[in-house]
Backbone bond lengths (Angstrom), bond angles and torsions (degrees), N, CA, C in turn:
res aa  C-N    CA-C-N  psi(-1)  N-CA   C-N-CA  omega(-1)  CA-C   N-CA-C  phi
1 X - - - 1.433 - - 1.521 107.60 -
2 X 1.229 125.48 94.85 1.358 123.98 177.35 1.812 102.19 -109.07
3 X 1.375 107.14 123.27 1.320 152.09 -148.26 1.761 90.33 -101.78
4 X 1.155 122.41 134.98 1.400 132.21 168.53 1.601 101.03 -131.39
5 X 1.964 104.54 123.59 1.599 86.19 170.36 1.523 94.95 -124.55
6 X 0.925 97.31 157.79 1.835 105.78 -168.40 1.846 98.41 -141.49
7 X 1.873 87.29 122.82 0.924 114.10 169.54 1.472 126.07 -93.57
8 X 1.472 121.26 117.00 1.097 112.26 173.54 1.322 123.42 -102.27
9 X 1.650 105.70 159.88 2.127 130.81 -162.25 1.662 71.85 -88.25
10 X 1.594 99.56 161.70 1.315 136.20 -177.65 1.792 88.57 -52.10
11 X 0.918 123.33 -51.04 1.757 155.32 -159.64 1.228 95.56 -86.54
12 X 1.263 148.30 92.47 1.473 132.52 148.14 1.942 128.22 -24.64
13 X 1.293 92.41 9.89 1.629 92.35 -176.75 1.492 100.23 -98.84
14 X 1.203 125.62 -18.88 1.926 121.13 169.81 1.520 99.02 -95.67
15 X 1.536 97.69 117.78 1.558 99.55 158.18 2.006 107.91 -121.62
16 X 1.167 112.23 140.08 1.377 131.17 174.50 1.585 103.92 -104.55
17 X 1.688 114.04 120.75 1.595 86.34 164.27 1.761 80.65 -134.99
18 X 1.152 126.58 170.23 1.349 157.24 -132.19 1.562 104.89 -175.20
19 X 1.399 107.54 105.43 1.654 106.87 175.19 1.484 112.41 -88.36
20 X 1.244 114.34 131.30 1.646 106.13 156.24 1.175 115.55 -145.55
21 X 1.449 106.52 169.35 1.773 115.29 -135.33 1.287 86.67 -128.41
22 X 1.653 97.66 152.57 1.913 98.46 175.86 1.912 98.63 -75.46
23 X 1.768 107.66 -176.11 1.270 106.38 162.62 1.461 137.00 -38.91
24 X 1.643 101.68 -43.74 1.270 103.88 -167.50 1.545 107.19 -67.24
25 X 1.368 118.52 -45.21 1.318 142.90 167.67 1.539 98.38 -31.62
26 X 1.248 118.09 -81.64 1.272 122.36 -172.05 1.697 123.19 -47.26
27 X 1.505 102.55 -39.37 1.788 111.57 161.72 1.789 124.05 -40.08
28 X 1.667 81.57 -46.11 1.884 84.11 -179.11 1.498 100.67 -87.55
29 X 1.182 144.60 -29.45 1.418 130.50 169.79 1.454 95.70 -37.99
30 X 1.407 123.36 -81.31 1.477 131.29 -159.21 1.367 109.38 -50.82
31 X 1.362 128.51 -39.70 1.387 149.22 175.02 1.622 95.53 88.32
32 X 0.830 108.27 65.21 1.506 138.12 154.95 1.414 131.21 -103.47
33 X 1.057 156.20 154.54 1.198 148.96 145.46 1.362 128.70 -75.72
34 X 1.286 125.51 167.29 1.605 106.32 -149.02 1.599 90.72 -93.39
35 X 1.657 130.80 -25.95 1.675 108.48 172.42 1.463 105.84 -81.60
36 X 1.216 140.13 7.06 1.196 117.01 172.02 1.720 96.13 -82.46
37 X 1.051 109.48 -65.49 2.129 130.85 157.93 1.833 82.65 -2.07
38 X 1.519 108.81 -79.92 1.473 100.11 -170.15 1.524 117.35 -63.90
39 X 1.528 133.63 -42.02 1.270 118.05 168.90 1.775 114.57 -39.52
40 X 1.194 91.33 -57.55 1.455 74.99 -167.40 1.668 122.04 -59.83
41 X 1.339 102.23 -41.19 1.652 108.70 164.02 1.743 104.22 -33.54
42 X 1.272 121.76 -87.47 1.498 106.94 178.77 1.389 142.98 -64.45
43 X 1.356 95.80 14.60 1.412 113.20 167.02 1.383 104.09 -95.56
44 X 1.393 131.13 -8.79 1.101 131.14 -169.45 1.351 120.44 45.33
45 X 0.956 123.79 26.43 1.766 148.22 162.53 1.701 100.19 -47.92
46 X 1.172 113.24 -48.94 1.310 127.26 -159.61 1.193 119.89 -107.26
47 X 1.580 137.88 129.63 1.911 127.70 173.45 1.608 98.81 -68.27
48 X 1.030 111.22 135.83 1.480 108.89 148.03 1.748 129.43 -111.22
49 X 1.348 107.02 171.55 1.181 106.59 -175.14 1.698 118.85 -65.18
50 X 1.247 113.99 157.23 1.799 104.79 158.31 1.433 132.14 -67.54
51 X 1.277 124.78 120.97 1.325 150.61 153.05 1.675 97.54 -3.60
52 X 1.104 124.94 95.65 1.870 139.60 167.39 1.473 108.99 -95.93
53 X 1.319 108.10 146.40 1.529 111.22 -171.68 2.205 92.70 -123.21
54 X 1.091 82.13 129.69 1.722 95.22 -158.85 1.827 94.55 -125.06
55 X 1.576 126.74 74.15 1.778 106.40 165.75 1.303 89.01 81.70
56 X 1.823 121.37 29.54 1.424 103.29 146.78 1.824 93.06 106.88
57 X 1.130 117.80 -54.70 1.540 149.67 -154.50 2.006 91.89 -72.41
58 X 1.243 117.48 127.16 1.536 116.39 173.36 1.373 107.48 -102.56
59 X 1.268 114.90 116.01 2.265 114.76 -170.05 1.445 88.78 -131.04
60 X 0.850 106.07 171.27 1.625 132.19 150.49 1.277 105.74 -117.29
61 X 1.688 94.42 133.78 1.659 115.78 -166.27 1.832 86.83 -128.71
62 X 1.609 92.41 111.62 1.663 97.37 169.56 1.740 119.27 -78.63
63 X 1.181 101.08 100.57 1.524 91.09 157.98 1.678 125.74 -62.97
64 X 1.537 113.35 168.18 1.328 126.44 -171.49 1.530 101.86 -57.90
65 X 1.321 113.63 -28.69 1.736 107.11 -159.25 1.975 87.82 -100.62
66 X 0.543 110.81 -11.25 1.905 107.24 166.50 1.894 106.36 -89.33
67 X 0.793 109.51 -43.58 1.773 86.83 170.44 1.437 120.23 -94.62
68 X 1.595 116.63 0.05 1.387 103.98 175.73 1.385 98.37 -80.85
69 X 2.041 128.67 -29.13 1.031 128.56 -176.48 1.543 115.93 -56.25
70 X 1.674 108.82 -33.34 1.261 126.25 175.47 1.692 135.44 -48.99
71 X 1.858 66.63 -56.52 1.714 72.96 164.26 1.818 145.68 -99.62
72 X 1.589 74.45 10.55 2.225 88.48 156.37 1.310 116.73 -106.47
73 X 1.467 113.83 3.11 1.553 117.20 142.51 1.363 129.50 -82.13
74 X 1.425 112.69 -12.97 1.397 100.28 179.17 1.432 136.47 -74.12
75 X 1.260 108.28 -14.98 1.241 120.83 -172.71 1.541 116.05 -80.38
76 X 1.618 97.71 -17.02 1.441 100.77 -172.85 1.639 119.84 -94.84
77 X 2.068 89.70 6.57 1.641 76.87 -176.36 1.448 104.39 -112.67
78 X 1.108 110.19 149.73 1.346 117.69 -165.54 1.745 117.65 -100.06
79 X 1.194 101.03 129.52 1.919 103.39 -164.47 1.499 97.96 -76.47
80 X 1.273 109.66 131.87 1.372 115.94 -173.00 1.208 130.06 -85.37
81 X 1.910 110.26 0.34 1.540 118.40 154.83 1.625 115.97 -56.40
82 X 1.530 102.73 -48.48 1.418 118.91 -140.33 1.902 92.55 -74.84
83 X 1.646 106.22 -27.19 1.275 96.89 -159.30 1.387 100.19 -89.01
84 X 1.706 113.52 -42.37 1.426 114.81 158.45 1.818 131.25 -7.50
85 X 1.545 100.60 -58.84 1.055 109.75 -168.59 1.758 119.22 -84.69
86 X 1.466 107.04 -25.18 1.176 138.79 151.19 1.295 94.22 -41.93
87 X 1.430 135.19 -96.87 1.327 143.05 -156.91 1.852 92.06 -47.58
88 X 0.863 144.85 -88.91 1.237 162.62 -81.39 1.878 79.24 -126.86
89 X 1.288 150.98 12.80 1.250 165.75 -157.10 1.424 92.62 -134.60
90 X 1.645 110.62 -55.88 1.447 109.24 -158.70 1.421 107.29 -88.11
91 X 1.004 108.74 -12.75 1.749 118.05 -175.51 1.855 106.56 -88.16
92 X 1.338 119.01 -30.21 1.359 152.13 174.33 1.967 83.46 -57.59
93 X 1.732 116.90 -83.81 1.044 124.69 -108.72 2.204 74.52 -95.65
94 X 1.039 113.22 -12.54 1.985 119.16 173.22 1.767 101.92 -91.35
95 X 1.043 137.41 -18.23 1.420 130.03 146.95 1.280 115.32 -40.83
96 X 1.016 101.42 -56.99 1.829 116.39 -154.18 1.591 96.62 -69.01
97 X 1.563 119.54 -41.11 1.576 115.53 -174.28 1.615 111.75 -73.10
């Protein structure tokens, strides 16, 4: 469901429109999947957008400047298998000395 909201100039001759995408939408931008999209959401890893009321209905509608923000955070968060095992390698590999 990609959402167009268009703002109009006093003048109908300026139009602004601004796309935004539901969650799921926004998951495949990032190339994420949408429960990882939600882990991280309740991990609060991630800002999200404000709560929009759309036909009654309360969503969050990501604009362009919320997942580009998204995705120069992603890199910085670290999956907690990968580091786990990392740790737990290095703790393994100072026994042994």
């Amino acid at each position: 469901m990609k959402l167009y909201l268009t703002l109009l100039h006093l003048s109908d001759t300026v139009r602004y429109q601004m796309a935004c995408y539901s969650t799921r939408e926004a998951a495949k931008q990032l190339g994420l999947s949408l429960i990882t999209l939600k882990r991280y959401i309740a991990a609060k890893k991630i800002p999200l957008p404000p709560i929009t009321r759309v036909g009654g209905v309360r969503v969050r509608l990501w604009a362009e400047g919320d997942i580009k923000r998204v995705r120069e955070i992603l890199p910085k968060i670290q999956n907690g298998r990968k580091i786990r095992y990392q740790t737990e390698k290095r703790r393994h590999d100072n026994k042994k000395k």
